[in-house]
C-alpha angles and dihedrals in degrees: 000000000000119000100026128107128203126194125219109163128003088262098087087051085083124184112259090037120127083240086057103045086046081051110056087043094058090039089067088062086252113140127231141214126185092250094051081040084060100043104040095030104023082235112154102175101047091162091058091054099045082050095055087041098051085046092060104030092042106253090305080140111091126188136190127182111239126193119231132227082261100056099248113124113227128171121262111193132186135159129284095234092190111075 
């Protein structure tokens, strides 16, 4: 299927992707929305990539949705520590 990724061993989450990048930053216990994903990480599809990495680390991604000063809804995400 182009465009998907699966991930089989630890070794196709590779320093310098986009997964990797999203990773570290949600490893540190920060949290992430798509807007901070497309300034920090250049990322435009967030969702996509909280999707691959939930495939492969096994949902430790959580998401609500949040509500700004202007009223519009948008998804913070941040990683479940936890497990």
């Amino acid at each position: 299927m182009y465009g998907s990724v699966i991930f089989k061993d630890r070794s196709q989450i590779r320093p310098g992707t986009q997964n990797y990048m999203i990773l570290q930053h949600l490893r540190t216990g920060a949290t992430l929305s798509g807007i901070e994903a497309l300034h920090l990480f250049k990322v435009r599809d967030l969702p996509k990539r909280v999707s691959e990495l939930n495939e492969y680390q096994g949902d430790v991604v959580r998401s609500e949705w949040k509500v700004d000063t202007t009223g519009s809804r948008y998804k913070r995400y941040w990683m479940d520590l936890s497990k």
